[in-house]
Structure formats: structure tokens, C-alpha cells
C-alpha positions in Angstrom: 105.5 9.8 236.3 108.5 11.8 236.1 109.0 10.3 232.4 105.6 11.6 231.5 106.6 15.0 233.0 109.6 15.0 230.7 107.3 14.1 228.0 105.4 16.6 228.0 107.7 19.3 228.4 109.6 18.2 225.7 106.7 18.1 223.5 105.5 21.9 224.9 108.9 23.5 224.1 109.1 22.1 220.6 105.6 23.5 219.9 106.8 26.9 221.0 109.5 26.4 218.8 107.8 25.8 216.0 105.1 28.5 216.1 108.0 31.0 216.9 109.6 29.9 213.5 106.1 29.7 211.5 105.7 33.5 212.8 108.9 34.4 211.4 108.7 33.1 208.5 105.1 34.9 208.0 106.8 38.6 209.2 110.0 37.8 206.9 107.1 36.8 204.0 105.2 40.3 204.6 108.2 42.6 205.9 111.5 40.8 204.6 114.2 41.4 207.1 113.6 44.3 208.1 112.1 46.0 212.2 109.9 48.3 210.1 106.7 46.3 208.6 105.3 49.2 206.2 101.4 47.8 206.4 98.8 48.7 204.5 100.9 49.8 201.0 100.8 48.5 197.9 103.5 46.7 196.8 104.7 48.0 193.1 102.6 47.0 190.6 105.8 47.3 188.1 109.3 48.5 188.1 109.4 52.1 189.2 110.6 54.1 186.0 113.7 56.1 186.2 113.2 60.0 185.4 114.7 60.2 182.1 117.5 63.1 181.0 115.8 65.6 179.2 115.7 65.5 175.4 118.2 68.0 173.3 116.1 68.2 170.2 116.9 71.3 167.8 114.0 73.5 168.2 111.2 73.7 165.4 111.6 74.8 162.5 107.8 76.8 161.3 109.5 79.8 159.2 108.6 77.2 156.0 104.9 75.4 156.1 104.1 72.4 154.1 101.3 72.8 151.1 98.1 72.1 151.8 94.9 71.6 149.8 91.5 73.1 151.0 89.3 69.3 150.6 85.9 69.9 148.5 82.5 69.4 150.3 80.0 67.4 147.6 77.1 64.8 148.3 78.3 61.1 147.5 76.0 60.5 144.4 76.9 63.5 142.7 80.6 62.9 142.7 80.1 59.5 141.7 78.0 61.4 138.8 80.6 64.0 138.2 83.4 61.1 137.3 80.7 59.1 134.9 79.7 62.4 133.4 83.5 63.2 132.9 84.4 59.6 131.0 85.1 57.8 134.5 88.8 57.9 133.8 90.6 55.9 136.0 93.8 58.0 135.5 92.2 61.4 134.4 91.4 63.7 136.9 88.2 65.8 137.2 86.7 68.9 138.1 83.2 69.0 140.0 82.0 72.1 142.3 81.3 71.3 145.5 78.2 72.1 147.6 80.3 75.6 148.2 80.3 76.9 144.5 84.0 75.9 144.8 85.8 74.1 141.6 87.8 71.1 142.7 89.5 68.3 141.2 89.6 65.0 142.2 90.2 61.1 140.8 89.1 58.1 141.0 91.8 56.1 143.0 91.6 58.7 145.5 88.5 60.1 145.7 85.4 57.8 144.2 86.5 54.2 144.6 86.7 54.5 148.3 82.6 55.0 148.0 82.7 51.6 146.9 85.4 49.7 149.4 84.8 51.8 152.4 82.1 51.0 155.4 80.4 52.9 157.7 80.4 55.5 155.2 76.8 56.0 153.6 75.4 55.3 157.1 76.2 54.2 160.2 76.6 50.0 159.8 76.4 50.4 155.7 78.4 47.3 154.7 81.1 48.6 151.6 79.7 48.1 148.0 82.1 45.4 147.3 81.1 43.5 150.0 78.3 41.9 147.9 79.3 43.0 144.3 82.9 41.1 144.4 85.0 39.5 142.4 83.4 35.9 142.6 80.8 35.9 140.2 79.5 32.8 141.6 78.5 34.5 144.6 79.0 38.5 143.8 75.2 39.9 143.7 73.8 41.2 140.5 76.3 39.1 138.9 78.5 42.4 139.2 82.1 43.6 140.6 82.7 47.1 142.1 85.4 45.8 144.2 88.3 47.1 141.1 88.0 49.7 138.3 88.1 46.8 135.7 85.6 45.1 137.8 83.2 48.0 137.5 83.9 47.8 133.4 82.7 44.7 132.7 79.2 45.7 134.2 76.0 43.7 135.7 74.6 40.3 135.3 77.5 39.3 133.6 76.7 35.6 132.5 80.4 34.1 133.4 83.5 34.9 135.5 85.4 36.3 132.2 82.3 37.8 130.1 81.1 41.1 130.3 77.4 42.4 131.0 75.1 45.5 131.4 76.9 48.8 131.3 76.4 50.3 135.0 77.7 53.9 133.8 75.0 54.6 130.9 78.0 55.1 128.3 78.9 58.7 130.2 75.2 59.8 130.8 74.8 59.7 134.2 71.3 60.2 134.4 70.7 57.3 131.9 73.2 54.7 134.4 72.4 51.9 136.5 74.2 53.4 139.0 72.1 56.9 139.1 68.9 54.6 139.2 69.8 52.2 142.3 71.8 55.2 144.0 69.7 58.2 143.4 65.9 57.2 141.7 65.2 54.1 143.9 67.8 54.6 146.7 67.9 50.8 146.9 71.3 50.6 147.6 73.9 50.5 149.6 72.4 48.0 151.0 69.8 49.0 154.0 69.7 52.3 153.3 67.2 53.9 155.7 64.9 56.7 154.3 67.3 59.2 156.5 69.9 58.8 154.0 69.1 61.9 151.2 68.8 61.2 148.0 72.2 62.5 146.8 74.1 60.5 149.4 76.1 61.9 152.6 78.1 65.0 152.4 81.8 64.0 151.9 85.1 65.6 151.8 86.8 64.5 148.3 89.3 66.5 145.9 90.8 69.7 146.2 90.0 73.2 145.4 91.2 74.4 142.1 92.2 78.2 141.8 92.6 79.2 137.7 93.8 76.2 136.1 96.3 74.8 137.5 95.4 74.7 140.7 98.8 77.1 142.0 97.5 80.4 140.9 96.1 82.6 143.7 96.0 86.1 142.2 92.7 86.8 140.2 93.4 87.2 136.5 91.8 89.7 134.3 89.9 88.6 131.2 91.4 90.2 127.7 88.5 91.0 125.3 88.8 90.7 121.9 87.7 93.0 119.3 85.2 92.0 116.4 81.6 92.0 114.9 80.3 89.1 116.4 78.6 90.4 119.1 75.5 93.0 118.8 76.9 96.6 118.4 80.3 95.6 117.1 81.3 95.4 120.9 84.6 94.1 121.9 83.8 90.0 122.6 84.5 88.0 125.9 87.1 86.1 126.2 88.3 83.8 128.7 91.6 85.0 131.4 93.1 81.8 130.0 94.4 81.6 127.0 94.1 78.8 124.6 92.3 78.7 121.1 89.3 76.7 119.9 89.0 72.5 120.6 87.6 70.2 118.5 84.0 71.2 119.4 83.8 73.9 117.2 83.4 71.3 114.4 81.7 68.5 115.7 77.5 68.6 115.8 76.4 69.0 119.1 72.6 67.3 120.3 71.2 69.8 123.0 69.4 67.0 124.2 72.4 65.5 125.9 74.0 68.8 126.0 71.2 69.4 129.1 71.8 66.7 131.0 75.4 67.2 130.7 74.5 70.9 132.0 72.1 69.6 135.0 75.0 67.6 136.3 78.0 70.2 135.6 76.8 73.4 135.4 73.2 74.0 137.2 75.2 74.2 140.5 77.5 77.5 139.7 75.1 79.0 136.7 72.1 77.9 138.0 68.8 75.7 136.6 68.9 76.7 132.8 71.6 78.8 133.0 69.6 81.6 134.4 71.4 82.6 137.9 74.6 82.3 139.0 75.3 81.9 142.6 77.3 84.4 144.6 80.9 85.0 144.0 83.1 86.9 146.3 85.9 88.6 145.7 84.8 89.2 142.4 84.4 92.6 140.5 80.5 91.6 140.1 79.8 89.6 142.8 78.4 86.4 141.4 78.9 84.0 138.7 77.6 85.0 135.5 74.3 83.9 134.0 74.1 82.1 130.8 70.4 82.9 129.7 70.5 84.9 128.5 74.1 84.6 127.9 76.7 87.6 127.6 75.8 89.7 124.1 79.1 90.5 122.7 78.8 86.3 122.3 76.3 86.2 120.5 76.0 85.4 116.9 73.6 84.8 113.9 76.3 82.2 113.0 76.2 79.1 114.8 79.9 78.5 114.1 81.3 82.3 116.1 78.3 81.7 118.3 80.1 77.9 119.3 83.4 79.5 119.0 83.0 82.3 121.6 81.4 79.6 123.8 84.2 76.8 123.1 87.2 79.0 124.5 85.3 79.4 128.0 85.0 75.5 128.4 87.7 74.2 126.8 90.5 76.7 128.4 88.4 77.6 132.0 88.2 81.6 133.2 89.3 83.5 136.4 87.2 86.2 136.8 88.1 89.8 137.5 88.3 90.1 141.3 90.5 90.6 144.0 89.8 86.8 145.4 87.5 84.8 143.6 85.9 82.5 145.1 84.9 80.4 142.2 86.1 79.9 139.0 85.1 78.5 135.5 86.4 74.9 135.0 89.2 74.2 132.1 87.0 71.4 131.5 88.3 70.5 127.6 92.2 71.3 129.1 92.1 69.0 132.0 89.9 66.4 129.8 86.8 66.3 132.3 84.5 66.9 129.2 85.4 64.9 125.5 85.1 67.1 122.8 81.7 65.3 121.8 80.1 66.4 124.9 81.4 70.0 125.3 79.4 70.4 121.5 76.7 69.2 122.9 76.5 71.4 126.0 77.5 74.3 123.4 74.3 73.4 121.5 72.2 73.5 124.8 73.6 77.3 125.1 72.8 78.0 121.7 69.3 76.8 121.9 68.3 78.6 125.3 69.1 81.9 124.0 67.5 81.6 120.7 
């Protein structure tokens, strides 16, 4: 009996033992070894971060701003029409006028291919041009590549990988491309294209604004007139700000036909549909852009050749009007190659026959 007694003494003090060591091990667990158990906070979720010295950078510098370039507001389509109309140079720049009456220049690396590569852009969810019309002509649809510039030269249904096929850029008449057709007549593509999507594409930013010629000048020039008997009365004759003789124009043969789609895709949007109002101009001395039919009379001329000459020097050299700020100016369009010679004669003879 006594044994027993032992026994279960024995067994009741190592018990106690035991659950006074499990409940220390649980408070050293929760509280480490410490007689202040801080319940209820959060232990650090990461390494506290020390406060940091303060910084002894030199202090701004704004007495000296960088240049920057006021970006061109113009519907998709019609700067895709703009470069085609222009030669769709890869290298050249060109000039379009946005949907401001602002001139601005722009390229193709920079400015159109990225309507072809980028998503998203056309519309919401629009997959990029090149996604279908890639290099693979296995699988590239319409047989056609706009994923590269070459790509886009060697055309549509293009019977093999290395042959070349339908010209998509209607040998520089826009309105007569493949690309005008799907992207502005049947607005099948890109791809998708919900009826919300106008018909000249979504408004983009592209180029930048070009003031005079260059680009640099910011003060208005003054256009010199020229003395002679060309114009009715013997009046002194317009003449461009910029200076600059005739181009090759003069004495090539224009077709007026071409000459007016040429003008529809340049000119319409300064000089208005057949040349017959120009849109506002501020800062200028008259307060618009001016008409050209009927055209200004000290230009005029029963010969065709001073009647294409006094024209040439306004599009192959570009104008500034008189103004304090212009707002818009006339294009250098033979100077900075946006026309060829061949087309500027033809828009010359477009002039020439709407103010016969």
C-alpha cells in the first residue's frame, strides 16, 4: 500500500513538472524571456527601415529649359495619306497640317510605321497591322507584309516569299491605293473595326509643328514683292518670305487631274475645298489663310509659263505670312522634298485651271 502511495506521488509530481515546463516553453515561444508579454501586436512583418541621412543634392538648375516640340493633332488615315502623297520616303521627312491648320513635319520611322506595329491604337483591343500581314508569307494574310518598310514595298498577294505583288500605295496617289480603299472607302480594316471608329481613323498626336521652314524661326517674316507686268495693272507680284528661285516644275507639264487629288489631300485643309477659303490665321496681318480661287491677281498671267512661275516659288520655297505670330504657315513643300517636282506641276496646273 504504502508503495502504491509512493507511486502515485511520484507519478503526480513529474506531471506537474512537466506541464510547468510545457508552459514555459509556450510563454518563452510567445514573449521570449522577457516578464512583459506585449499581447495582441503584430509582430514586424519586415525589418524596420532605418531613417536615412538626408540627401545633399545641388539644387535645380531651371534658368536653362530643354527644347521642346508642340506634337501635331491629325486623324490616323490622313497621315498615312500625307506620307503616300509625299513619295512615302522612308528617310525624307514630311509636312502635313494637322486638324489645327498647323504645318508639321513628321517621318515614317517615327511617326507612320507605329500605325502599323502598335495595338490598342485604332480601338480599344485592335490587334497591330502586322500581326496578320507579317513576314511569313505562308501564313501573312493577303499574302502581304506591313510589319517593315521593305515589307510594305513589295505589296499584296505576293505569289512567293521573295516576289513582289500589288502596289498597296497607288504609285503616290493616295486616293487610287489599296491602303485608302481598306482604311478609308470600306473601313475593313484593322481588323474588327466597329462602325464607332470614323472614317479617317482616331485622332493621333504625330510630328511636330513647323514655324517658317526650318522649323527654328519664331518671328513672322515679311513677304518682299517683286516688281513686274505679270500681274493685271503692272502691280508689284507676290512673292514668297522665303527666298529661293523656281524648281523644276516650271518646265515639266502638269495634269490637273492629279494636280486635284494631290490638292484634296494637301491643300483643302488650310485653303479650303477648291481653293476658295482659307481658314483662320492668327496673328496674322489678315487674319486667315489666303484663298486661291480666285488666286491673288498680281499672279496672274496670260502666260502659263509666269503664271507657273509665280505659283512655283510659293510651293517649292514655303511662305511666313506677315503677322505678329502666325499661326500657320505655307509648307516649303519642293525644299523639304514632300512634293516631287512632277506633282507640284501638277497641282500648279490645278491652280491654273480653277482660275481660268
Amino acid at each position: 500500500m504504502d508503495d502504491f502511495r509512493k507511486f502515485m506521488y511520484t507519478a503526480l509530481a513529474a506531471f506537474v513538472l512537466l506541464l510547468i515546463v510545457w508552459l514555459g516553453i509556450v510563454y518563452v515561444s510567445a514573449c521570449g524571456f522577457t516578464l512583459t508579454c506585449q499581447q495582441g501586436q503584430p509582430v514586424a512583418a519586415r525589418t524596420p527601415v532605418p531613417t536615412l541621412a538626408a540627401a545633399t543634392l545641388p539644387a535645380p538648375d531651371f534658368s536653362v529649359s530643354s527644347p521642346t516640340f508642340k506634337r501635331c493633332r491629325i486623324a490616323a488615315v490622313n497621315l498615312i495619306g500625307a506620307w503616300v502623297s509625299a513619295g512615302y520616303s522612308d528617310t525624307e521627312t514630311f509636312i502635313f497640317t494637322g486638324i489645327d491648320g498647323v504645318s508639321c513635319e513628321a517621318n515614317f520611322s517615327d511617326d507612320v510605321q507605329p500605325l502599323f506595329l502598335e495595338s490598342n491604337l485604332w480601338f480599344p483591343g485592335s490587334l497591330a497591322c502586322a500581326s496578320c500581314h507579317q513576314p511569313d508569307m505562308m501564313v501573312a494574310s493577303a499574302q502581304m507584309d506591313l510589319s517593315s518598310y521593305q515589307g510594305m514595298l513589295m505589296g499584296g498577294l505576293r505569289p512567293s516569299q521573295n516576289a513582289k505583288g500589288e502596289d498597296i500605295f497607288g504609285g503616290g496617289i493616295w486616293e487610287q491605293s489599296k491602303l485608302y480603299d481598306m482604311l478609308f472607302v470600306q473601313k475593313l480594316m484593322p481588323l474588327g473595326r466597329p462602325p464607332s471608329v470614323p472614317a479617317e481613323g482616331p485622332v493621333i498626336f504625330a510630328g511636330k509643328e513647323v514655324k517658317g521652314t526650318s522649323g527654328a524661326t519664331t518671328e513672322a517674316a515679311t513677304p518682299t514683292p517683286a516688281t513686274g507686268s505679270a500681274g493685271t495693272g503692272g502691280d508689284q507680284i507676290a512673292r514668297p518670305s522665303n527666298p529661293g528661285g523656281p524648281g523644276d516644275a516650271v518646265n515639266l507639264t502638269g495634269d490637273a487631274t492629279s494636280g486635284d487629288q494631290l490638292f484634296q489631300s494637301n491643300c483643302v485643309p488650310c485653303h479650303g475645298p477648291q481653293g476658295t477659303q482659307g481658314i483662320t490665321n492668327p496673328g496674322t496681318d489678315d487674319g486667315s489663310v489666303p484663298a486661291l480661287n480666285p488666286i491673288d491677281s498680281t499672279l496672274v498671267s496670260t502666260d502659263y509659263k509666269t503664271f507657273a512661275h509665280n505659283i512655283d516659288l510659293f510651293i517649292q520655297h514655303g511662305s511666313t505670312p506677315a503677322g505678329p505670330n502666325p499661326s500657320a504657315s505655307m509648307p516649303a513643300w519642293g525644299d523639304k522634298n514632300a512634293l516631287t517636282q512632277q506633282q507640284i506641276a501638277d497641282v500648279i496646273a490645278y491652280l491654273i485651271n480653277l482660275n481660268k
